[in-house]
C-alpha positions in Angstrom: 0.0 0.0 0.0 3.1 2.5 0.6 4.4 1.2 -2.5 1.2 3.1 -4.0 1.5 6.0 -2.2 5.0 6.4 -3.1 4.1 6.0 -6.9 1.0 8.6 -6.9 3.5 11.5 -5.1 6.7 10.5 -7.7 4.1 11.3 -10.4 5.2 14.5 -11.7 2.8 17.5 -12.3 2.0 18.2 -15.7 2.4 22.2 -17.0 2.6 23.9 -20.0 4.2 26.7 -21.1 1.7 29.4 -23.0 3.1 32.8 -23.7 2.2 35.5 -25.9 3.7 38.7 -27.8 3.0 42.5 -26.4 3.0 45.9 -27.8 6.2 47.9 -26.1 3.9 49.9 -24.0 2.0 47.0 -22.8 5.0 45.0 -21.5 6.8 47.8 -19.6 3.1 48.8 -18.1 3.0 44.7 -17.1 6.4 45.3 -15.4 5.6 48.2 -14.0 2.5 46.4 -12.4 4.5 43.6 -11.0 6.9 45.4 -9.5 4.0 47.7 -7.7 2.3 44.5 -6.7 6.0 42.4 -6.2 5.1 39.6 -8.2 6.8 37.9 -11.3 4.8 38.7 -14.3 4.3 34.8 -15.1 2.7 34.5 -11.7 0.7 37.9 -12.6 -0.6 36.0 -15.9 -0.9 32.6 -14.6 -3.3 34.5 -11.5 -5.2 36.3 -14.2 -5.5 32.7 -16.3 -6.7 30.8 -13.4 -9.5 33.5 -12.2 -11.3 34.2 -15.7 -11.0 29.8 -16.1 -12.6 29.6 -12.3 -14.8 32.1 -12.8 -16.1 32.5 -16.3 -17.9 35.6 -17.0 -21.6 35.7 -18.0 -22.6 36.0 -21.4 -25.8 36.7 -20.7 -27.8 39.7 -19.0 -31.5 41.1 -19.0 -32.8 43.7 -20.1 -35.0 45.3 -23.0 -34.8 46.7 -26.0 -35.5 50.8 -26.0 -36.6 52.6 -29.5 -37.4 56.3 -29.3 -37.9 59.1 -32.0 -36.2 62.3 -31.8 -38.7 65.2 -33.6 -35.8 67.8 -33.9 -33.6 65.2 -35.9 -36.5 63.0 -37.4 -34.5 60.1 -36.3 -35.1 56.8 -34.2 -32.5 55.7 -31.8 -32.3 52.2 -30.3 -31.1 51.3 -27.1 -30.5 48.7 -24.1 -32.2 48.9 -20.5 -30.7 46.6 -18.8 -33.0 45.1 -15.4 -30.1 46.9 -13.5 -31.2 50.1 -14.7 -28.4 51.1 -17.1 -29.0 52.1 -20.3 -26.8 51.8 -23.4 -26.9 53.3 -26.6 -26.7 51.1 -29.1 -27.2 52.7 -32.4 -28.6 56.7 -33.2 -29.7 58.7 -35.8 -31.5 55.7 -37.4 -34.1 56.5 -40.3 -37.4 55.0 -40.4 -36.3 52.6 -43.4 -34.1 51.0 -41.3 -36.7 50.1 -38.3 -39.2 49.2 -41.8 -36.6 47.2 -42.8 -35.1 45.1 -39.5 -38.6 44.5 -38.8 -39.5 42.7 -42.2 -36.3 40.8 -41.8 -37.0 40.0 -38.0 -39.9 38.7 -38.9 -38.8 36.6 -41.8 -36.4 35.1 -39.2 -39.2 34.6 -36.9 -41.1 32.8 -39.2 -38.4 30.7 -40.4 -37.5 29.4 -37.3 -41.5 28.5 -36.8 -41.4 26.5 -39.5 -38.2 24.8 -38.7 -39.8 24.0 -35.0 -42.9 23.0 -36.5 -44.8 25.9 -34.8 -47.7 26.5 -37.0 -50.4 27.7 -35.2 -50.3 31.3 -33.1 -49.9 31.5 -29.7 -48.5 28.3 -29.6 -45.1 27.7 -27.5 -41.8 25.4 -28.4 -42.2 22.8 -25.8 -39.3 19.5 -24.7 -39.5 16.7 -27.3 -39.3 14.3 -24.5 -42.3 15.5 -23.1 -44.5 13.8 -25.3 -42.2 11.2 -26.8 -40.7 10.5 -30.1 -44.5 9.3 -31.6 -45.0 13.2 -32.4 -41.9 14.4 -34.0 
């Protein structure tokens, strides 16, 4: 049984080397952080590494579209409300062809993906295959 034991700790650790290539500016500013922070810049990036892999960001976040007209400019804008409250612009000075158009195109999208589901009929929702088995696909 120490036999074991002995083999498991002889096992060596496996790393890899990654590295990449910096602008000038960028590496002295990466110096200059490691120095401020006494830390080898490997140990900086290899830090950085392992908290974005541990904690990956979301991709995701709520909110809802906002479109508003502006009379003095007769122009739409279009924006994001986020559930947090923040808004963000996301396009402006937008004529009313463009809305005309994005909307015929969202819903030539819309109904393509309908069709592709096999939703037919209004109001009705995609549901689980599984829920009713594979008899109705």
């Amino acid at each position: 049984m120490d036999y074991i034991k002995k083999e498991v700790i002889k096992e060596p650790k496996e790393y890899v080397s990654v590295s990449t290539r910096l602008p000038f500016k960028d590496a002295v500013t990466l110096r200059l952080i490691c120095n401020k922070n006494n830390t080898a810049p490997s140990e900086y990036i290899r830090d950085l590494i392992k908290k974005n892999i541990d904690s990956p960001l979301k991709k995701f976040l709520a909110g809802k579209n906002v479109i508003n007209y502006d009379k003095t400019t007769n122009s739409f804008s279009w924006g994001i409300e986020l559930d947090s409250g923040e808004k963000n612009d996301i396009l402006k000075n937008l004529s009313d062809d463009f809305f005309v158009n994005l909307k015929k195109e969202i819903e030539k999208a819309i109904q393509e993906r309908n069709e592709w589901v096999h939703q037919l009929k209004p109001g009705s929702v995609g549901i689980p295959k599984e829920l009713v088995g594979e008899r109705n696909g």
